[in-house]
C-alpha positions in Angstrom: 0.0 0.0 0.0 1.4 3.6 -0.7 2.1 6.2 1.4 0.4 9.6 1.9 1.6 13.1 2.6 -0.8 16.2 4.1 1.7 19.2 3.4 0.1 22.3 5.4 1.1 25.6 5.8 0.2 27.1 8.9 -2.5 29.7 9.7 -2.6 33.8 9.5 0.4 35.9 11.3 0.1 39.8 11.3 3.0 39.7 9.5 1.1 37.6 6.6 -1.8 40.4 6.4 1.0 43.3 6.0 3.0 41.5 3.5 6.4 41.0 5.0 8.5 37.9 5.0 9.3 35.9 8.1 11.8 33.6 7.3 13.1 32.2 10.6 11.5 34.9 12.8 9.2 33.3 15.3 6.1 35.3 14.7 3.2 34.0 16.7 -0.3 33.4 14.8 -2.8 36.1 15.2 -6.4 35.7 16.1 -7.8 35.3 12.3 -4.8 32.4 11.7 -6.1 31.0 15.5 -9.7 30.6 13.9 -8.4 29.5 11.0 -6.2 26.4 12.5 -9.4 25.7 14.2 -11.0 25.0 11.4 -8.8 23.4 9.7 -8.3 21.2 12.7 -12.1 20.0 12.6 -11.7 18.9 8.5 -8.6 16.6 9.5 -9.7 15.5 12.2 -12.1 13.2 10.3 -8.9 12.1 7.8 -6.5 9.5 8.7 -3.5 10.4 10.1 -1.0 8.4 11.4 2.3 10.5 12.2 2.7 14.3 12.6 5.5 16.5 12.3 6.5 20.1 12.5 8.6 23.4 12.0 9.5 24.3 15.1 9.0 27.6 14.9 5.4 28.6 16.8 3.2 29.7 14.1 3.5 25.8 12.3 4.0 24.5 15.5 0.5 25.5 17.3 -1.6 24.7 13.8 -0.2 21.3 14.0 -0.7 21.1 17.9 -4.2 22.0 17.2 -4.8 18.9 14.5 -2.7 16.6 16.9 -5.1 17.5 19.8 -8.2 16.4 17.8 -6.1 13.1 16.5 -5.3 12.6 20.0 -1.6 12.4 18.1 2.1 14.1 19.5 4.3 16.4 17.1 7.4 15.6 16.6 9.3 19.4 16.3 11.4 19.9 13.6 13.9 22.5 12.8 14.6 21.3 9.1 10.9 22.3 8.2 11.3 26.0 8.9 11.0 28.5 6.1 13.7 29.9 4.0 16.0 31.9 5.9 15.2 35.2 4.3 18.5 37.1 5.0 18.4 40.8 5.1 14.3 40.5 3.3 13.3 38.8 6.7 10.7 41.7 8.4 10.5 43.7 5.5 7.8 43.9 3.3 7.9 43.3 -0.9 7.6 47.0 -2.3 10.2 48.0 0.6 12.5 45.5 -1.0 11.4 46.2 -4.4 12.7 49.8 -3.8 16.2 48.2 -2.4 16.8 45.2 -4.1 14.3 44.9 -7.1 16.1 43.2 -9.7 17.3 39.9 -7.0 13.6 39.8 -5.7 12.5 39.7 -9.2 14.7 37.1 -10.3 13.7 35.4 -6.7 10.0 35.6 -7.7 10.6 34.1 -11.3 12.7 31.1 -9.1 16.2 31.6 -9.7 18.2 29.5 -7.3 19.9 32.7 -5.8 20.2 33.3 -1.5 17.4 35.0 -0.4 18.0 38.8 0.7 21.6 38.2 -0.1 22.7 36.6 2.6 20.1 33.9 3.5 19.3 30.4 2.1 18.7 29.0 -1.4 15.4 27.2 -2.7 17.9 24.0 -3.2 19.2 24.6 0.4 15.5 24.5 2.0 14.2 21.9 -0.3 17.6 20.1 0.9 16.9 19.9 4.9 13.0 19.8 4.0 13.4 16.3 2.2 15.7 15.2 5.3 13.3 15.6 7.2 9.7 14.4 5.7 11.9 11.1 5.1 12.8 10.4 8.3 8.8 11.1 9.3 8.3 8.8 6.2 10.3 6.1 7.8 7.9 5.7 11.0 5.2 5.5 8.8 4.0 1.9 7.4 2.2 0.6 4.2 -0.9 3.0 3.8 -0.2 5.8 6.7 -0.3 9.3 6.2 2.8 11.7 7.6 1.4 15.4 8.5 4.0 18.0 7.6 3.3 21.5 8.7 5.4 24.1 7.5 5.6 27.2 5.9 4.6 28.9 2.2 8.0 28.9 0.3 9.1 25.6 1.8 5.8 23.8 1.6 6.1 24.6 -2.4 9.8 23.7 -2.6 9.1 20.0 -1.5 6.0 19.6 -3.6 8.1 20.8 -6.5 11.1 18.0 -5.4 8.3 15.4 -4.3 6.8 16.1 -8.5 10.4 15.6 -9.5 10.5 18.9 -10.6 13.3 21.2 -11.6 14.2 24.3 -9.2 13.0 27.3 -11.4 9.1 25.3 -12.1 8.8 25.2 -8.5 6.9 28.6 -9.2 4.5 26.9 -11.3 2.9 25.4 -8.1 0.4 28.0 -7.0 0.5 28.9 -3.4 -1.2 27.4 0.1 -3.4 30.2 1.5 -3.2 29.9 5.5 -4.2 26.3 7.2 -4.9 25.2 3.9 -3.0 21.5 2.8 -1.8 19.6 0.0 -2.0 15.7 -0.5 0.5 14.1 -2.6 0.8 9.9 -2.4 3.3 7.5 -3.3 2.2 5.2 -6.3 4.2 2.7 -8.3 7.5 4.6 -6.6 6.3 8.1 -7.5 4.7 10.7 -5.8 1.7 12.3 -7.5 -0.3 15.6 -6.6 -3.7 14.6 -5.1 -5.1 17.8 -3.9 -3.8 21.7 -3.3 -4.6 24.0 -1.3 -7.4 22.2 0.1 -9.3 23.8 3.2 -12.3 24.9 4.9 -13.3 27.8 2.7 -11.2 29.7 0.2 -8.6 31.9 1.7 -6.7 34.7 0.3 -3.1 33.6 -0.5 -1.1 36.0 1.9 2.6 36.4 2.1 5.4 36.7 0.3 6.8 33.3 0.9 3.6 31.9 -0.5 3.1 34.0 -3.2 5.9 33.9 -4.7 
């Protein structure tokens, strides 16, 4: 039997509604993204899930908490499902960037494999540590289970893209995850295939730089 992926991005941050990237920063979510987990919580709740793991930073964190309380499940923290380290970009917001550093946030949009805000971490770097670690939640998970992996926008897109087998600069071709929203790919025949995106209670706007992209 195959195995099945829930990729979820976690729900709303203030810094989501005005546009800025987080990167690494540990921004908490804010009441809409609380409601929104909630929600979210209640759909896959009634799905099977066998294994959950997480970003450690507190925005993925608490969404998955919230599914794991329903499943009656633990998450397993993470630190190789954070978001791309957004180098000097991180807290800023895009036309404050696009006044600074156009041309690299252009060619970062279009999906150039190029360090974010100069100094921070490549797609291929994130997808990197990302794949590390949905394989070792892969490997608790037997013939038929389902692995939750709540992350982040940009890196929930860079390991769908990798998962698709696809190369770095068609990564952008994926369209985003709105907040709390989830995509299912599964294993079949020894490759993973796209199930569902951006699956979720109601339709969200897509909100954040890392997301948008």
């Amino acid at each position: 039997m195959s195995k099945r992926l829930i990729i979820m991005r976690h729900g709303q941050t203030d810094w989501n509604v005005e546009n800025r990237f987080q990167g690494h920063t540990d921004i908490p979510l804010n009441a809409t993204g609380r409601g929104q987990v909630a929600r979210a919580a209640s759909i896959l709740g009634t799905q099977d899930i066998d294994h959950i793991i997480s970003s450690d930073l507190q925005r993925a964190f608490d969404t998955a908490a919230a599914v794991a309380s329903v499943k009656k499940l633990r998450v397993i923290s993470d630190a190789r499902l954070r978001e791309t380290h957004c180098g000097s970009w991180e807290g800023r917001t895009g036309p404050d960037i696009e006044a600074s550093d156009g041309e690299n946030l252009a060619r970062w949009f279009d999906g150039d494999d190029i360090p974010a805000g100069g100094e921070g971490e490549r797609r291929s770097d994130v997808v990197k540590r990302m794949m590390n670690g949905i394989e070792e939640g892969l490997s608790d998970c037997g013939p038929g289970q389902t692995l939750l992996v709540v992350t982040h926008g940009g890196a929930a897109r860079g390991a769908i893209g990798a998962l698709l087998g696809l190369v770095i600069s068609d990564w952008v071709a994926i369209g985003g995850l709105a907040n709390a929203s989830w995509s299912i790919v599964e294993e079949r025949n020894s490759r993973w295939r796209l199930i569902e995106h951006n699956s979720g209670v109601l339709p969200e706007p897509i909100l954040g730089q890392e997301s948008s992209q």
